[in-house]
Every structure is written in structure tokens, then in C-alpha cells.
N, C-alpha and C positions, 0 to 999 in steps of 0.2 A: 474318452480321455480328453483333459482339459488343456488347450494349449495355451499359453499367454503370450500374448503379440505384443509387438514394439517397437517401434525406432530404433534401428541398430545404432553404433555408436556413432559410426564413421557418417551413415545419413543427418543422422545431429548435426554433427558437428558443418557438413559440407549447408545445410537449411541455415545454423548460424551465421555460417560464412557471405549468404548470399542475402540473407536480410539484410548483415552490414553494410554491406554494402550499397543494398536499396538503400536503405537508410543516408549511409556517405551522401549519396551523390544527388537524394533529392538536399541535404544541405549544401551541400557543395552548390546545386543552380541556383540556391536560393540566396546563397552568398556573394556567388559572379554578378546575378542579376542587382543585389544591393549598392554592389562596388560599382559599377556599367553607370548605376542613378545617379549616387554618388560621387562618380567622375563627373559628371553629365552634367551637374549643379554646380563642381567648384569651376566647370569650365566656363559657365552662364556666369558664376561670379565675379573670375577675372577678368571677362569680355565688358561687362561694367564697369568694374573699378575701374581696367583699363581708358576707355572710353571716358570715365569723370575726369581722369589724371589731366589725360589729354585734352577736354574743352570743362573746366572749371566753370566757367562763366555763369554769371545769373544773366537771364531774359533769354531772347531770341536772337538770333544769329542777324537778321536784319536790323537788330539796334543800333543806335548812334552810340549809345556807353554802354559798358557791361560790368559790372566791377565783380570782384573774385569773391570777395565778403560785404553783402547789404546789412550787415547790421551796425546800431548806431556806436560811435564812438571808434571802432577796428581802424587799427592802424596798420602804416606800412602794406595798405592794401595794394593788391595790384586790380588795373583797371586795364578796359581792352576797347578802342576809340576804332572807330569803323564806318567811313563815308564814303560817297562817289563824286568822283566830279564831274560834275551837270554838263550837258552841253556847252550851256551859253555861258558858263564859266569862263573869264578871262587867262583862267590860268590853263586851258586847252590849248595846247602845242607851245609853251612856255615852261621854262624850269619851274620844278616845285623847291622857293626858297622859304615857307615859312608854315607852320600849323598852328593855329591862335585856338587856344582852348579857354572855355568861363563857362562858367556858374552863375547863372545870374539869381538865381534866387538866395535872395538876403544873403549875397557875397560872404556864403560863410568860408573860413581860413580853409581848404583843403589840400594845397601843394606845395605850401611852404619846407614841408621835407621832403618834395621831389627834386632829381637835376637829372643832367646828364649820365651820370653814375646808377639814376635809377632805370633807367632806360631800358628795357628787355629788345623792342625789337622798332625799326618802321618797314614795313613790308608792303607791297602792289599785289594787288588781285587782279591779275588784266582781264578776265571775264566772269567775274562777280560769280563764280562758283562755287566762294566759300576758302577756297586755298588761296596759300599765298604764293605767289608765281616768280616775284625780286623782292629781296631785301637787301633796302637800301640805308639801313641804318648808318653804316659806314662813313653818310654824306652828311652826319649829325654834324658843327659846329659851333652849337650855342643853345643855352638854356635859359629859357625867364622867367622868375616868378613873378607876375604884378598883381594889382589890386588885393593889397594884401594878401596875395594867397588864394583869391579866388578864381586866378586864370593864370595861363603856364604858354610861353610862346618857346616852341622850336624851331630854332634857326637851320638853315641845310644851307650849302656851300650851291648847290643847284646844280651838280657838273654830274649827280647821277642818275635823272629821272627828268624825262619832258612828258608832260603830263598830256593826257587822251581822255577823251568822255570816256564814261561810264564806268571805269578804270577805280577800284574800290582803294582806297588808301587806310592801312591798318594800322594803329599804334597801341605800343602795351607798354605798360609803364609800371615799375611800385613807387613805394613811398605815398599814397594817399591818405588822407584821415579823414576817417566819414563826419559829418557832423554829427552831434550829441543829443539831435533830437530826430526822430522819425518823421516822414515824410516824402513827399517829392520836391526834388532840386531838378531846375530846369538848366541844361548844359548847352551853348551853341561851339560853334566849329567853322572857318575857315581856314582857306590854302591862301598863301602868298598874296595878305590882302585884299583877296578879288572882289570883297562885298557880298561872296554867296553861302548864305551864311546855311551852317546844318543845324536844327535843331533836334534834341531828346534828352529826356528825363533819367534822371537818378533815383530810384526808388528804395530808400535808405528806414531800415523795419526796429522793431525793438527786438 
């Protein structure tokens, strides 16, 4: 006598049940592990963006000029000045009454729509680590453009900062307009007259 064998129903039905389930849950890992990546990258991305927001700058952190936009012609740029003062600087243990900015290469117009107004900050770095430690913008009093436009004096009341070697002095500024052709502009930099002058380059691209 011939018997025919079979999967009853209910075994069916319970083997269905349990493949879906294999099935579920290898996508389900393959979905958290997608997501896990993918968090994992926008969080690498914000840590970037973040970080650009925050130091904009073109060049190196040790530069004497940094400006926000090197290419030719950009307006309203903002620029980011950053010196020490020397030892033998006269303006060591004396108020800081003045920062004398130029451009000496071929005195082109770059600050005639800068002033006081365009100001973002003047800050101290008392141990050249990068931060700024006081800002003493507050002690701003006076704005100059001369040489046509090719150098910018800031005036300071002197009643908020006695000046210290090695002591990094930071200013940011908008309002700049790059010149119209590419190249290097050569920038120099004193404090309160002293003669000790800082010099570096503007690296201005097409």
C-alpha cells in the first residue's frame, strides 16, 4: 500500500514563518549597519563644515595676512592680520596706541571701504597658542585710510593693553577689495610707531 507523505499544513506554515523572519532580520542588520555608516559620514561632515565656518582663512595660521577670499577683484573681503611683538620692540611694556597697515606693492586702492564700522574684532594672544585670550577692540578710537587706500592706521585710546613680548596681536577686519590682477602683494605691519616693522604677503589668484 502506497502512502504519500507531506508537509502538513501547520509545518508549512510555522517553516514560512521562520524564513521570514531569517530573511527580516538579515535586512534589518543590513539596514542599521547602512544607517551606523551613514550617520558616521554626516557626522565627519559637520565636523568639517564646522571647523571651515570657524577658521575661514586662506594660508597658515602663522601668517602675517590671511584674507577670507584670494581671488582677484572680491569685495568686502574680510582679512585676518596677526603679529608678535618682538622683544626689542619699543612698544614692550608701553600702551598699544596705533597698528599701521600697507601694501607696498604698487600701492594698489585696497581699504578705502574699510573703517571703523568695518571692524570685526582686535584681540591678544598672550601665549601664541593660536586663541585669543583679550579682546580689546573696545579701545578702538580712530580709523585711517591713507595712501590712497593702500594702508589703514588704527588709532586705540591705549588705556586697554600694555604690551609684552611675544604677545601675538590679532586683527580682523571686512570691507577689503582685492586688486584686479593676480599675484603677490607685499603687506608690512607696526604697533604704535616703534619702527619694527612685520612683514608678509597677500597671495591674490584668478
Amino acid at each position: 500500500m502506497q502512502t504519500d507523505r507531506g508537509v502538513s499544513p501547520v509545518l508549512g506554515v510555522l517553516l514560512m514563518v521562520v524564513l521570514t523572519a531569517l530573511v527580516a532580520s538579515v535586512f534589518a542588520t543590513g539596514v542599521l549597519r547602512y544607517d551606523a555608516e551613514l550617520n558616521e559620514s554626516v557626522d565627519e561632515f559637520e565636523e568639517v563644515a564646522t571647523t571651515m565656518a570657524a577658521n575661514p582663512w586662506m594660508g597658515s595660521r602663522g601668517d602675517l595676512v590671511r584674507p577670507a577670499d584670494d581671488r582677484t577683484g572680491a569685495t568686502d573681503v574680510s582679512y585676518r592680520i596677526n603679529f608678535t611683538v618682538e622683544p626689542d620692540s619699543d612698544t614692550v611694556g608701553n600702551s598699544l596706541n596705533s597698528i599701521y597697515l600697507e601694501v607696498t606693492t604698487g600701492s594698489p586702492n585696497m581699504f578705502s571701504d574699510t573703517g571703523e564700522g568695518k571692524l570685526e574684532r582686535i584681540a591678544i594672544d598672550e601665549d601664541s597658542d593660536g586663541s585669543e585670550d583679550r579682546d580689546i577692540t573696545y579701545d578702538v578710537d580712530g580709523w585711517q585710510v591713507e595712501n590712497s587706500g593702500s594702508a589703514v592706521k588704527v588709532e586705540l585710546s591705549g588705556s586697554a593693553y600694555t604690551a609684552d613680548e611675544n604677545d601675538s596681536i590679532i586683527v580682523v577686519f571686512d570691507g577689503v577689495k582685492n586688486p584686479p590682477s593676480a599675484g603677490e602683494y607685499d603687506l608690512r605691519a607696526q604697533t604704535s610707531g616703534d619702527g619694527n616693522w612685520h612683514s608678509g604677503t597677500i597671495i591674490i589668484r584668478d
